[in-house]
C-alpha positions in Angstrom: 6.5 -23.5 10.4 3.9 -23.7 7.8 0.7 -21.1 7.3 -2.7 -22.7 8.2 -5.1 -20.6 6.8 -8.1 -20.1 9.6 -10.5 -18.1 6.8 -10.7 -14.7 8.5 -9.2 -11.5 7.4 -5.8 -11.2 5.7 -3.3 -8.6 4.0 -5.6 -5.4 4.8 -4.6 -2.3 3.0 -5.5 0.8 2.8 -5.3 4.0 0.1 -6.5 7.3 -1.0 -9.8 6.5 -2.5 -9.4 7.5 -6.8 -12.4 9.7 -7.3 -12.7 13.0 -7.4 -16.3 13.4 -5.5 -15.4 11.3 -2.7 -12.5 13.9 -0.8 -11.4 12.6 2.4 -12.5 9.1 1.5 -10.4 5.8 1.4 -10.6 2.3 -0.3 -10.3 -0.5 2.1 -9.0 -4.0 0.5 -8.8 -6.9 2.0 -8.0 -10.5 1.1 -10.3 -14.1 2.7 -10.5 -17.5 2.1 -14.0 -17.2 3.2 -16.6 -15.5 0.4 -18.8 -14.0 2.6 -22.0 -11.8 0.9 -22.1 -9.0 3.4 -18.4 -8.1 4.0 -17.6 -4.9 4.8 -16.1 -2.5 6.6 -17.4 -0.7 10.4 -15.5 2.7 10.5 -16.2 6.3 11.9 -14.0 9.7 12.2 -12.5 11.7 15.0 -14.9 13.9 14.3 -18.0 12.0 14.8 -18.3 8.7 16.8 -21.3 7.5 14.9 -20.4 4.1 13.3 -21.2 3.7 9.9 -20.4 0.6 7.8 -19.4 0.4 3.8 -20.4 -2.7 2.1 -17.7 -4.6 0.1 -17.1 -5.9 -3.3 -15.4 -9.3 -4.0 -13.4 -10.3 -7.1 -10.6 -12.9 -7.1 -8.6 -14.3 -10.2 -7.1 -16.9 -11.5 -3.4 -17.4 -13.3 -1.9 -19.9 -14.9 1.9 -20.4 -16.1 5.0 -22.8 -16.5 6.6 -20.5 -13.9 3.9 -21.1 -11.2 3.6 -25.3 -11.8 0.1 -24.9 -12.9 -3.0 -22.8 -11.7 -3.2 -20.1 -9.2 -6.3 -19.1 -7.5 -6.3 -16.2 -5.4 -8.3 -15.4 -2.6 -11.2 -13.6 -2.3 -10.5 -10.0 -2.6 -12.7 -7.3 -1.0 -12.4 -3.7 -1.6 -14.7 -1.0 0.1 -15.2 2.7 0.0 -15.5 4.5 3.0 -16.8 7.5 2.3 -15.6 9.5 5.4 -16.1 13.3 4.0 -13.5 14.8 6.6 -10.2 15.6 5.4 -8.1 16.5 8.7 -9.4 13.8 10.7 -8.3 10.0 12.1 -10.2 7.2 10.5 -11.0 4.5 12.7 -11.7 1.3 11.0 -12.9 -3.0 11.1 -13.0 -5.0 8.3 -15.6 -8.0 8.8 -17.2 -10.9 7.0 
């Protein structure tokens, strides 16, 4: 069976966000088709059910090699911080575009 890409949301993932002044936070990534200019993320805490959404930004890339047969373009990538300031807490989270 062969993939048919429909343009929504693909291969979310989720980590630790890097810096040091955001504790409790976490980066977001997720890969589209689509380039949308607001994408983001919806998300609030078990602590607080006031919904709060993170904006998105989108890179992609492109590679080229014998191995591949040519040119490789990925899809858009997003990658958001939510900045959720609890550290003993469930994160509940939607990605959008």
């Amino acid at each position: 069976k062969s993939y048919k890409d429909d343009g929504g949301i693909q291969q979310v993932h989720v980590s630790l966000a890097p810096q040091a002044d955001t504790p409790g936070g976490l980066v977001v990534s997720f890969a589209s088709s689509t380039l949308a200019s607001q994408a983001g993320v919806r998300f609030h805490t078990s602590e607080s059910q006031d919904e709060r959404t993170a904006y998105a930004k989108a890179t992609n890339y492109t590679h080229t090699t014998v191995a591949n047969g040519g040119r490789y373009e990925s899809p858009n990538l997003y990658h958001t911080l939510l900045d959720a300031k609890c550290t003993d807490c469930t994160l509940y989270y939607t990605p959008f575009l």
